[in-house]
N, C-alpha and C positions, 0 to 999 in steps of 0.2 A: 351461521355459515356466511362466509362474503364473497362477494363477484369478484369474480377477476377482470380486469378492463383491458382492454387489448391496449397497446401504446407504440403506433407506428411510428417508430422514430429512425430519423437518419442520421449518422451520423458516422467519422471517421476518426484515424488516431492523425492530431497533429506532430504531436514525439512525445516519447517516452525517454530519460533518461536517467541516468546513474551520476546525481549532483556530485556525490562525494561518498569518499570510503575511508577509512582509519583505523587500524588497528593498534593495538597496546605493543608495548614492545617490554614483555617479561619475562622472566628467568627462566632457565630449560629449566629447573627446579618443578618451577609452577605449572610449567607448558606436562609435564609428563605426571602434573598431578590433576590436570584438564580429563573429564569425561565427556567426549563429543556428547554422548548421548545425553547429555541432563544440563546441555548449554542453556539457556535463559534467553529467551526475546522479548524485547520491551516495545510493542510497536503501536506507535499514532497517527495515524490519518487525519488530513485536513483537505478541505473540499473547497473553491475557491470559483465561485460563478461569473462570469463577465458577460452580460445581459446585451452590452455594443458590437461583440464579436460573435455572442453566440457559443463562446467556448467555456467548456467544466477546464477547471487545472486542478488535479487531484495529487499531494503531494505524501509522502511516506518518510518515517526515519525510523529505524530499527535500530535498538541498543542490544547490544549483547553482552549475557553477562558468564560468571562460570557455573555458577549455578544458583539456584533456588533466594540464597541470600542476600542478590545481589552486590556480596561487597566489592566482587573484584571485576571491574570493567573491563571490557576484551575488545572493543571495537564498536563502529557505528556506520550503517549506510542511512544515507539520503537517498531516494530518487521522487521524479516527478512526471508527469503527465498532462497533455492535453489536448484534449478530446475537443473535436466542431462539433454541435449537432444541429446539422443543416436546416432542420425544421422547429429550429429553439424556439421564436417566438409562438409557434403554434402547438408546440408541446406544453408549454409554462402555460398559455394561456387556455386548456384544454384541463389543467392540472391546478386553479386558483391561484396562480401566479408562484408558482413554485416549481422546480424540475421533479418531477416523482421517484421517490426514494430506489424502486427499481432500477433506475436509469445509472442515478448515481452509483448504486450497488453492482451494477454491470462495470463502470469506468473504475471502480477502486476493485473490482476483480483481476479486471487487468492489467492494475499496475503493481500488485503486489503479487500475481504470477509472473511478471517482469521483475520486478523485486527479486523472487525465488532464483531465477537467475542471474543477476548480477551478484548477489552473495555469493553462489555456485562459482560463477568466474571469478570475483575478488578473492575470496579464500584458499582456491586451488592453489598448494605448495604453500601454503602459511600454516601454523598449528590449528587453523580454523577449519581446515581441510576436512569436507565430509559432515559440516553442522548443516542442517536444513532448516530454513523457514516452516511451521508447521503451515497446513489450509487453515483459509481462517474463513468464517461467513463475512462476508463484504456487509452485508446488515446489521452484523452486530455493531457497527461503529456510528449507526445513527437509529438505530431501532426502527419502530414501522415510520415514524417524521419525515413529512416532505421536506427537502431542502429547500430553503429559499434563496 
């Protein structure tokens, strides 16, 4: 069984944004042979520490595709994130020099429930209209590993 360690951390959003968005531009053909529901997301998370500022930059790209096979590519968002956390040095160095993976799993929470919406508003009135980001665990993208 393991402890849970408390981890008082401060911290705020410095911005969240929507780098880029792109969509394909394909045949009504293919558009009315699209099942929203078995759209395809291809998504990576990259985590990017600045130890002189104290800030996470947590950054996302989502590929979409039409389905399961990926042959046929349908679009792609960017966005990215970054987060203060006001008591960085004392957090890392409370954690062996590393941000504790909790932390980070709170900051890519949040940027890909931000994510969630900008798809939402990018798609609206495109064939893309009505595709959802599924929930995803923010952990799974670095497993129990402290970030360093």
């Amino acid at each position: 069984m393991s402890v849970l360690k408390e981890i008082n951390l401060l911290s705020k959003i410095k911005s969240i944004t929507c780098d880029s968005f792109s969509i394909e531009k394909i045949s009504k053909k293919l558009v009315q042979e699209i099942d929203i529901n078995h759209i395809i997301f291809e998504l990576s998370v990259n985590t990017k520490p600045d130890t002189s500022t104290g800030e996470l930059t947590v950054s996302a790209t989502v590929e979409i595709f039409s389905d399961q096979t990926k042959n046929i590519f349908l679009g792609k968002l960017i966005s990215s994130g970054t987060f203060s956390i006001v008591n960085f040095d004392e957090i890392v160095k409370a954690h062996g020099g590393k941000i504790p993976a909790p932390v980070v799993a709170t900051f890519i929470g949040l940027l890909l429930s931000t994510t969630r919406g900008f798809l939402i508003l990018k798609t609206t009135s495109t064939f893309l209209e009505g595709c959802m980001l599924p929930i995803v665990n923010p952990s799974k993208f670095f497993g129990n590993d402290l970030v360093k």
